[in-house]
C-alpha positions as CSV (number, residue, x, y, z in Angstrom):
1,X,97.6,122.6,133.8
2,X,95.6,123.1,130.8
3,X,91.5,122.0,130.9
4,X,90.4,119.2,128.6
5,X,88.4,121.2,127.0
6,X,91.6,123.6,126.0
7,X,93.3,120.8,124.5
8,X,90.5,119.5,122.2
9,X,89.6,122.8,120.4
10,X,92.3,122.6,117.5
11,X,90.9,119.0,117.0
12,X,87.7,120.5,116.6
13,X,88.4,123.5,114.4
14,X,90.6,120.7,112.0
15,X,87.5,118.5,112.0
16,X,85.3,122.0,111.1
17,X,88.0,123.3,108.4
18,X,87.6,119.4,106.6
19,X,84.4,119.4,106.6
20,X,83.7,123.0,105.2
21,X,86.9,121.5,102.8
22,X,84.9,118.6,101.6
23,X,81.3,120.5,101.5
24,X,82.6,123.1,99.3
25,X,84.6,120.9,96.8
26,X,81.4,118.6,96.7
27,X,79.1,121.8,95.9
28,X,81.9,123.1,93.4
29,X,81.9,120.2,91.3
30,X,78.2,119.6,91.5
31,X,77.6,123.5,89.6
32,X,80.6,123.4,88.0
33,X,80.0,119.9,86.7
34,X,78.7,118.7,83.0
35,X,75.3,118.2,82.8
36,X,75.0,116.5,79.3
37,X,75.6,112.7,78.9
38,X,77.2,111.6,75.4
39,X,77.6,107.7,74.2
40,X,81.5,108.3,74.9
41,X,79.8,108.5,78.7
42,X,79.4,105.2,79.8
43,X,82.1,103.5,77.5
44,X,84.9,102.0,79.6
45,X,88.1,104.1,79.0
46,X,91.8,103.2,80.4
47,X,94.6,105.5,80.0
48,X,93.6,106.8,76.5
49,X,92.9,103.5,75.0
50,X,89.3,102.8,73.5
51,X,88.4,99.3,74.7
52,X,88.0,97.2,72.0
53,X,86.4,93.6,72.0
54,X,85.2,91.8,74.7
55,X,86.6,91.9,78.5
56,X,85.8,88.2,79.2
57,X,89.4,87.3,78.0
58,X,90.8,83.9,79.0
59,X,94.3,85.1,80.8
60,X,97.4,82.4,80.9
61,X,97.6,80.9,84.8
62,X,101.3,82.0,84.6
63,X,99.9,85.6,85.0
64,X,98.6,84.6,88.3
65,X,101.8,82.8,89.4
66,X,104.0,85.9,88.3
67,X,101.7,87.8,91.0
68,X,101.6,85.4,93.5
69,X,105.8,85.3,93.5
70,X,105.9,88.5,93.3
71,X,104.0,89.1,96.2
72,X,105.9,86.2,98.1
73,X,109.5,87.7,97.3
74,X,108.1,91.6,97.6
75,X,107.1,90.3,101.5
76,X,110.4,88.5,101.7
77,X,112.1,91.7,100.8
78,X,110.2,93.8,103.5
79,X,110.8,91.3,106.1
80,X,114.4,91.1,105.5
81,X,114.9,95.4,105.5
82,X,113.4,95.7,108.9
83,X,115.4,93.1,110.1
84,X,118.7,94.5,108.5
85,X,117.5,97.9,110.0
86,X,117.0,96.4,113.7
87,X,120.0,94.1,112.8
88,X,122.3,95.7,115.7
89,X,119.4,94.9,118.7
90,X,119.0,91.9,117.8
91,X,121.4,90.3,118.0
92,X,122.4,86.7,116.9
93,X,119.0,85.1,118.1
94,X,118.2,87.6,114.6
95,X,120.7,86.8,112.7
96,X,119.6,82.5,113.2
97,X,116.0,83.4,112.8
98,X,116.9,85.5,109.9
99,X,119.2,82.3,108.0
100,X,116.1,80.1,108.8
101,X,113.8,82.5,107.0
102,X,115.8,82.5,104.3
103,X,116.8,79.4,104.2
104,X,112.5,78.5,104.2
105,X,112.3,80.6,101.3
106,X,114.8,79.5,99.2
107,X,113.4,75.8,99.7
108,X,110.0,77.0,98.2
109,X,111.9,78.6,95.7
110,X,113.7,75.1,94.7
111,X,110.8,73.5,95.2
112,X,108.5,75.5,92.6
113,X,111.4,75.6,90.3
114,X,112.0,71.9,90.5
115,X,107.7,71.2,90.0
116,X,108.1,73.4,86.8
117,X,106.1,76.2,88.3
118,X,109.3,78.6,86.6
119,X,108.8,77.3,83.1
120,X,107.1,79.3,81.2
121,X,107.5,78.0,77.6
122,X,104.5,76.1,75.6
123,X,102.8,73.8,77.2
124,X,101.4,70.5,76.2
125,X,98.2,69.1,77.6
126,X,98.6,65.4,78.9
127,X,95.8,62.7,79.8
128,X,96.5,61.4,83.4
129,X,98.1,58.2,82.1
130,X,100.6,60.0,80.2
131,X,100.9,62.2,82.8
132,X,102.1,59.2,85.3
133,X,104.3,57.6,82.5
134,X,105.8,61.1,82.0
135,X,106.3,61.5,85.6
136,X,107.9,57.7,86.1
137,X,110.4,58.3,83.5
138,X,111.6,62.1,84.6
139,X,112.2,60.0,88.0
140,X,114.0,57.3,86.9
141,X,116.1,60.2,85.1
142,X,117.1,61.8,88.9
């Protein structure tokens, strides 16, 4: 049997060596660094592209629904790989809990698709009172 303190020392020597690492990178680039600031300094600068025009851009809210899908079908995806992976030990209880899951997905999925949430054409502003008349006649249409 082997002393605690025997066991701990390679932690400590990694923790040492990281340290010494980090130091030595943080001195490097401190000497080795530029010490002249330009105008080009402080300019924003994305992947080679001078910015041009303001940043305080009004963005489309079907941006923000193509993330949020994305996000709720990229989770869907994850769920339904580690259950195809533990699919043997589970077992049928799985495999139900599995159709439910799916089956609660594809519901939202209808459901946004059937509130428009999908159609991503132009849009046309309505008042509230069209917006009801608009809405009595599409359900008279079903």
């Amino acid at each position: 049997m082997s002393s605690p303190d025997a066991e701990i020392w390679p932690l400590a020597v990694f923790t040492l060596m990281v340290l010494v690492l980090v130091i030595t990178m943080l001195l490097m680039s401190w000497l080795l660094g530029q010490r002249r600031r330009e105008d080009a300094t402080n300019e924003p600068f994305e992947s080679g592209i001078v910015s041009v025009g303001n940043s305080q851009i009004r963005i489309s809210v079907e941006f923000y629904l193509v993330a949020i899908f994305f996000v709720i079908f990229d989770l869907e995806t994850v769920f339904i790989f580690a259950w195809a992976v533990a699919f043997f030990e589970l077992g049928w209880h799985g495999y139900i809990a599995m159709l439910i899951f799916i089956g609660v997905l594809t519901v939202a999925l209808v459901y946004e698709w059937r509130n428009g949430a999908l159609d991503w054409g132009s849009k046309v502003r309505v008042g509230l009172k069209e917006a009801q008349t608009l809405e009595a006649q599409q359900a008279t249409h079903l």
